[in-house]
C-alpha positions in Angstrom: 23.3 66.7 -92.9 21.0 68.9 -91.9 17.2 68.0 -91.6 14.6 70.7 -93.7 12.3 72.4 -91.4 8.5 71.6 -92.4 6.7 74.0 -93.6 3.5 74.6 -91.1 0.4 77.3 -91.9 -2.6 77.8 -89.5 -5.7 76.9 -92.0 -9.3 77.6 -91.7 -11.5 76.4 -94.0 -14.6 79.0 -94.9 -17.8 80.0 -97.0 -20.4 82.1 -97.0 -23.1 80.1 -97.3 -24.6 78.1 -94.5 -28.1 76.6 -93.4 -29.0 77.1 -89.8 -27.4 80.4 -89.9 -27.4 82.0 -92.7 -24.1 84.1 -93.6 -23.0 83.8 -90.4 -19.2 84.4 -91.3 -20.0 88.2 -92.1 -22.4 88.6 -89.1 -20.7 91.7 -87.1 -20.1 91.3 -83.3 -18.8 94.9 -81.8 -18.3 96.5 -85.7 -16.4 93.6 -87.2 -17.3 90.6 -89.4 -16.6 87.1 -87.8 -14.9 86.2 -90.1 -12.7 89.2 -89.2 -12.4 88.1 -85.7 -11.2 84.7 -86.9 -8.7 86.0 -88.6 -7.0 88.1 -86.2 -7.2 85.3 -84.1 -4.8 83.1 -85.9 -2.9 85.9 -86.8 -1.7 85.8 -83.1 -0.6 82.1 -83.7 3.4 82.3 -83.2 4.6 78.5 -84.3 2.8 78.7 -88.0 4.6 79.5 -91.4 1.9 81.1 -93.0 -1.8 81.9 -92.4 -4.0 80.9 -95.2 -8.1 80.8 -95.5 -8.9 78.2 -97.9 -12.7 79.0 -99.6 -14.1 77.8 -102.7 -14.6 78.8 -106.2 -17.9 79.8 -106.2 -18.2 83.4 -107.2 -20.1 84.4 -103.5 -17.1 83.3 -102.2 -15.1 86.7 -104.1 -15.8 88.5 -100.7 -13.5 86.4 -98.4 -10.6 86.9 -100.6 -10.7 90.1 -100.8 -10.9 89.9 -96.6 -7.9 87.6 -97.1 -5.9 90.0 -99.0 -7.1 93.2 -96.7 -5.9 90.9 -93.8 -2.3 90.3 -95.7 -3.0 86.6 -96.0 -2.6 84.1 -98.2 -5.6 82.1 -99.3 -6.6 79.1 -101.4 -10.1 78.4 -103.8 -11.0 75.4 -104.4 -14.1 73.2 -104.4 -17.2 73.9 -102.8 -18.7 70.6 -101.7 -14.9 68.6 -100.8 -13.3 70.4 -98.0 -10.8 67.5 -97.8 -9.5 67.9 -101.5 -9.9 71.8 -101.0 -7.3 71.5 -98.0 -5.2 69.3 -100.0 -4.9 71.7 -102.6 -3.8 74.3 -100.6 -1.1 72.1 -98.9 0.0 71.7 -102.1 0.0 75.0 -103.5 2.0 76.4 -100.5 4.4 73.3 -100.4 3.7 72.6 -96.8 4.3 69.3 -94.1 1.8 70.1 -91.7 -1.5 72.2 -91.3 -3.4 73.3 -88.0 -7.3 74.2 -88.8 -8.3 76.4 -87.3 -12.3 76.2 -87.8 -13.9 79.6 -89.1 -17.0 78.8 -86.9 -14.9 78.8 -83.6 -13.9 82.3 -82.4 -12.2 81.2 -79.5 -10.1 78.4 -81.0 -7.0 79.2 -79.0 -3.7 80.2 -80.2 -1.8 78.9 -77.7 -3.5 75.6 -77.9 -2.4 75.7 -81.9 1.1 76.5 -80.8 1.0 73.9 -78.4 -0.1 71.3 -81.3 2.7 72.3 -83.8 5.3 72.1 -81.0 3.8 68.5 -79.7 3.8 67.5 -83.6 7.0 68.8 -84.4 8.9 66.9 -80.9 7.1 63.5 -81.3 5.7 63.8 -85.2 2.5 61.1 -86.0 -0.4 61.5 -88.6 -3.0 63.8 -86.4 -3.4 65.7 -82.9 -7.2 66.0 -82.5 -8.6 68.0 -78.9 -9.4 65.8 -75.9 -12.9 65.1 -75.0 -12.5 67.3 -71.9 -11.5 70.9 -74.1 -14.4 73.0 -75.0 -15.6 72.7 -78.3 -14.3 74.9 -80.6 -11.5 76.0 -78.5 -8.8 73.5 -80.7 -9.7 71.2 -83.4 -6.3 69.3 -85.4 -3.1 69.3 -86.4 -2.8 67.0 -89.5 0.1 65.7 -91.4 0.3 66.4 -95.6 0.8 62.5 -95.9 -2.4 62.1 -93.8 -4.6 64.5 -95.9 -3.6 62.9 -98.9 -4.4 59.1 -98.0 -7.6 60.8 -96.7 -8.7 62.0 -100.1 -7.5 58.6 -101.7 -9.8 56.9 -99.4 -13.0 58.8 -99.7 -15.8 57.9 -101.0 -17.6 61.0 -102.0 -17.2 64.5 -102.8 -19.1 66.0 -99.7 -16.5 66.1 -96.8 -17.7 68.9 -94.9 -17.3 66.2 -92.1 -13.8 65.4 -93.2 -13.1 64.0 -89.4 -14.4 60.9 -89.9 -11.8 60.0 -92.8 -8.2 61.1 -90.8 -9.5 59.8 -87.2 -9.6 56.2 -88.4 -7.0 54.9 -86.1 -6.7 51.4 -87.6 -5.2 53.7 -90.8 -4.0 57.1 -88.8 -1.6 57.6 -85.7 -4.0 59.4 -84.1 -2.9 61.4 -80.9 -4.5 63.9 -78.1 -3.4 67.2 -77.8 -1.6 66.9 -74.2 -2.7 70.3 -72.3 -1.4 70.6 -68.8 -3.4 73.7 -67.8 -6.7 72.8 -66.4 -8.1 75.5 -67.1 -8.7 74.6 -70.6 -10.6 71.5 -69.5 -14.4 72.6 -69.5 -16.7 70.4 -71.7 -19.5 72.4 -70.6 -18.9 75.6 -72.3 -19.9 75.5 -76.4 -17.4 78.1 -78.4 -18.6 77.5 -81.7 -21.1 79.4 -84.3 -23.3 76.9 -85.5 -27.2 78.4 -83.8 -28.2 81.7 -83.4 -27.6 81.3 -79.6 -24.5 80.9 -80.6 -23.8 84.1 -82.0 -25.6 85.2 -79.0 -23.1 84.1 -76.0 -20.6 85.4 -78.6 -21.5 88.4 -78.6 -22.2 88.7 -75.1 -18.9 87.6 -74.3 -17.0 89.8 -76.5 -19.2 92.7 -75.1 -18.8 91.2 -71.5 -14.5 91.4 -71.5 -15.0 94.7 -74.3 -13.0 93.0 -77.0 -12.6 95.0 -79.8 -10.0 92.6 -81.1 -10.3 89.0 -80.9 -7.0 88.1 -79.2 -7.7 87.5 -75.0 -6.7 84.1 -74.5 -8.7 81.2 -74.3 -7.7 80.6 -70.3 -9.0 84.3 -69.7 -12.2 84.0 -71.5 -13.0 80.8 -69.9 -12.2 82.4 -66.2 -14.8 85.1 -67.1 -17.1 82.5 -68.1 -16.9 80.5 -65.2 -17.6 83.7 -63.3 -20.6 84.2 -65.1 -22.2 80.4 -65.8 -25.4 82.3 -66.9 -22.8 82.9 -70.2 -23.0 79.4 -70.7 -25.9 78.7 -70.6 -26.7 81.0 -73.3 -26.2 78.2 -76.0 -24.9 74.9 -74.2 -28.4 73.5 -74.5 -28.1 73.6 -78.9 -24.9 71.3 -77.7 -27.0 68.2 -77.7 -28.4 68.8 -81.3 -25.0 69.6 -83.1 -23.1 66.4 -82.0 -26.7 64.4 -82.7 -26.4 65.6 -86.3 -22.6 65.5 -86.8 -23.0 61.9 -85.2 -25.7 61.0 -88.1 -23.5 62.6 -90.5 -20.4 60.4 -89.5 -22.5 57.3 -89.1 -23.6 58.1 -92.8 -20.3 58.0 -93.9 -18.8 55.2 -92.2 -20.9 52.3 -93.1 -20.1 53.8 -97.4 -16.5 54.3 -95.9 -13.7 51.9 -98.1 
């Protein structure tokens, strides 16, 4: 008897509006949207099923589908507020066993870092592969079982789940696992690859102007050589480091003490 093969899609979860900076998704570095960038990013991915971007309902939202469908993607609408439940609901539109996020603020999540989470999920399976403490930020984020997202959303105990980590990293409930990555390249906490600050969207640019990318698909172990060869890059934005994990750290810390 032969075992079905799960069904696996690269996900990132995206909207237009956001608070420190505004629209940042359709910001343009080098001619192209960010959100643009993202995409052909996981497009590159080679272990995934399908690529789907999974926005909400809300008609400001029209825009990324029709990105979606220019890109030849699939997508997913759901609520605004409950990223959990809208993740969910794409799972279970699209049937599928396993998703990989791929975060719509993080330019530089690496393909071959998602590839290397499917095939690590798919050899030794367990509920989610989350990025060591030593990876960059931004450069992977999870691999998460359907089963997992489900019990996730049973469990919580509000609608806002922007900061959906805190409900599927609860390793009393979850088998929760590293991604194992060999190549120590990849290990450089002091480099910030994600969009949250406009210094963000500085170094990004920067870089993508530094190595001439015109499309988003140099790998992660290439841009992070060029930064190290130019720490000034890093320094760009590493300082607005501190003040994203203090406010994600109050936003978890918010959630566990109302957390079942």
């Amino acid at each position: 008897m032969h075992m079905k093969k799960p069904k696996i899609a690269c996900l990132t979860t995206v909207r237009t509006q956001s608070s420190r900076l505004p629209n940042k998704t359709l910001l343009q570095i080098r001619g192209k949207r960010v959100i643009d960038h993202v995409i052909d990013r996981m497009k590159n991915t080679k272990k995934p099923d399908l690529i789907i971007l999974c926005t909400s309902d809300e008609p400001e939202d029209d825009i990324l589908v029709t990105i979606a469908k220019k890109h030849g993607i699939k997508y997913f609408r759901g609520s605004a507020k409950d990223r959990l439940q809208r993740m969910l609901g794409a799972v279970e539109k699209f049937n599928l066993d396993y998703i990989a996020t791929f975060d719509a603020d993080d330019l530089f999540c690496d393909p071959e870092l998602i590839d290397l989470a499917i095939t690590q999920m798919l050899k030794d399976p367990c509920d989610v592969i989350k990025a060591p403490a030593s990876l960059p930020c931004g450069s992977f984020a999870f691999c998460i079982s359907a089963n997992t997202l489900r019990e996730a959303c049973r469990i919580k105990d509000t609608d806002d789940t922007e900061m959906f980590d805190v409900y599927i990293l609860d390793k009393d409930r979850f088998n929760v696992r590293d991604l194992v990555v060999k190549n120590p390249v990849f290990h450089n906490d002091r480099v910030r690859l994600t969009l949250d600050y406009q210094e963000d969207f500085n170094f990004f640019a920067r870089v993508f102007d530094g190595l001439k990318m015109n499309k988003n698909i140099v790998p992660l172990s290439k841009i992070l050589q060029y930064v190290k060869r130019k720490p000034e890059l890093a320094m760009i934005n590493f300082s607005r480091h501190k003040d994203y994990i203090q406010k994600r750290e109050k936003m978890r810390l918010k959630k566990k003490i109302k957390k079942i």
